[in-house]
C-alpha positions as CSV (number, residue, x, y, z in Angstrom):
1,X,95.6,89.7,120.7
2,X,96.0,93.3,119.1
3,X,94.1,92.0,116.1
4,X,91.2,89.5,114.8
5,X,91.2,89.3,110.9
6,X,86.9,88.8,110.4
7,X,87.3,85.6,107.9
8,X,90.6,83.7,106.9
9,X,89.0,83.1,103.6
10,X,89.2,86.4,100.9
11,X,88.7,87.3,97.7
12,X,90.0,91.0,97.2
13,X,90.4,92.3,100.7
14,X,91.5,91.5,104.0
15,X,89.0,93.4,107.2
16,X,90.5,93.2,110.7
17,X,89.4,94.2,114.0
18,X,92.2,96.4,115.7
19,X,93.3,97.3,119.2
20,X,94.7,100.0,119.7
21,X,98.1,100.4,121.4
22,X,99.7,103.7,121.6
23,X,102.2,105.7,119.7
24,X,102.6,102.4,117.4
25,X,102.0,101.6,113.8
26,X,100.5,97.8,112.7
27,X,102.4,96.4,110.3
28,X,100.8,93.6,108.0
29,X,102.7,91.4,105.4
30,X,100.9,88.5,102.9
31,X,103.6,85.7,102.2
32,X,103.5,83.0,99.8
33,X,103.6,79.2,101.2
34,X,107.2,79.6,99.5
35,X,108.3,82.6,102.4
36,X,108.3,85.1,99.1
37,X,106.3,88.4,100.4
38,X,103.4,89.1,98.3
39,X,101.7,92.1,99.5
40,X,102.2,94.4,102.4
41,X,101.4,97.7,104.4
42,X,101.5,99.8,107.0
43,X,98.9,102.6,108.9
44,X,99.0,103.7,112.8
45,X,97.1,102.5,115.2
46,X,93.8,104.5,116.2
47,X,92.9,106.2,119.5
48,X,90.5,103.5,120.2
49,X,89.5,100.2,118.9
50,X,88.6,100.2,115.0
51,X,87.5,97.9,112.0
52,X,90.4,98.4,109.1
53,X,90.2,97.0,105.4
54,X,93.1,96.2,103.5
55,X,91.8,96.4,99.5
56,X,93.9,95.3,96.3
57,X,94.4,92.4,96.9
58,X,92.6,90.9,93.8
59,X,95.8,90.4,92.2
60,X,96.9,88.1,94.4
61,X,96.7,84.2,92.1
62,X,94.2,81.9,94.4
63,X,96.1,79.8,97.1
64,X,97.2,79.8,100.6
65,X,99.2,82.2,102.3
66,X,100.6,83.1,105.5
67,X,99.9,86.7,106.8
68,X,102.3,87.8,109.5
69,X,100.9,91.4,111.6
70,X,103.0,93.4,114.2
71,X,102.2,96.4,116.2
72,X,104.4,97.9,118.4
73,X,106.5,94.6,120.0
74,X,103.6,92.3,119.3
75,X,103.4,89.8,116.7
76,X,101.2,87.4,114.9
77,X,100.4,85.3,111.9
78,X,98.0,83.1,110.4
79,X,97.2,81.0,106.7
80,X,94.8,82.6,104.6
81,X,93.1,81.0,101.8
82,X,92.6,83.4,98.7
83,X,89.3,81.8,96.6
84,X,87.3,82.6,93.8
């Protein structure tokens, strides 16, 4: 696992713990439960392991969503739950 996301509930940010890998950028993208992509982003990885917050996401409407990371060939995703 190249990444631990701290709570899978949020209100206007996501904060993950990163591994680094490198010469690789992570890759994050916030879908809908329709597929539709809401949100996404990109940054490269650190030297060494780091703590990374991904703001603005207050726009987001409350709901469930599916957030899928890659970094490098690895890949990931979980369901969020965006509350008040």
């Amino acid at each position: 696992m190249f990444a631990k996301v701290k709570s899978t509930v949020f209100i206007d940010a996501l904060k993950f713990e990163l591994v680094a890998q490198a010469n690789s950028s992570l890759k994050a993208v916030i879908k809908d439960e329709y597929g539709s992509v809401c949100s996404s982003m990109e940054t490269t990885s650190p030297r060494e392991n780091f703590e990374f917050t991904w703001n603005g996401l207050s726009e987001l409407p409350y709901g469930v969503y599916i957030l899928e990371i890659s970094q490098g060939d690895d890949e990931m995703s979980m369901r969020l739950v965006k509350r008040i």
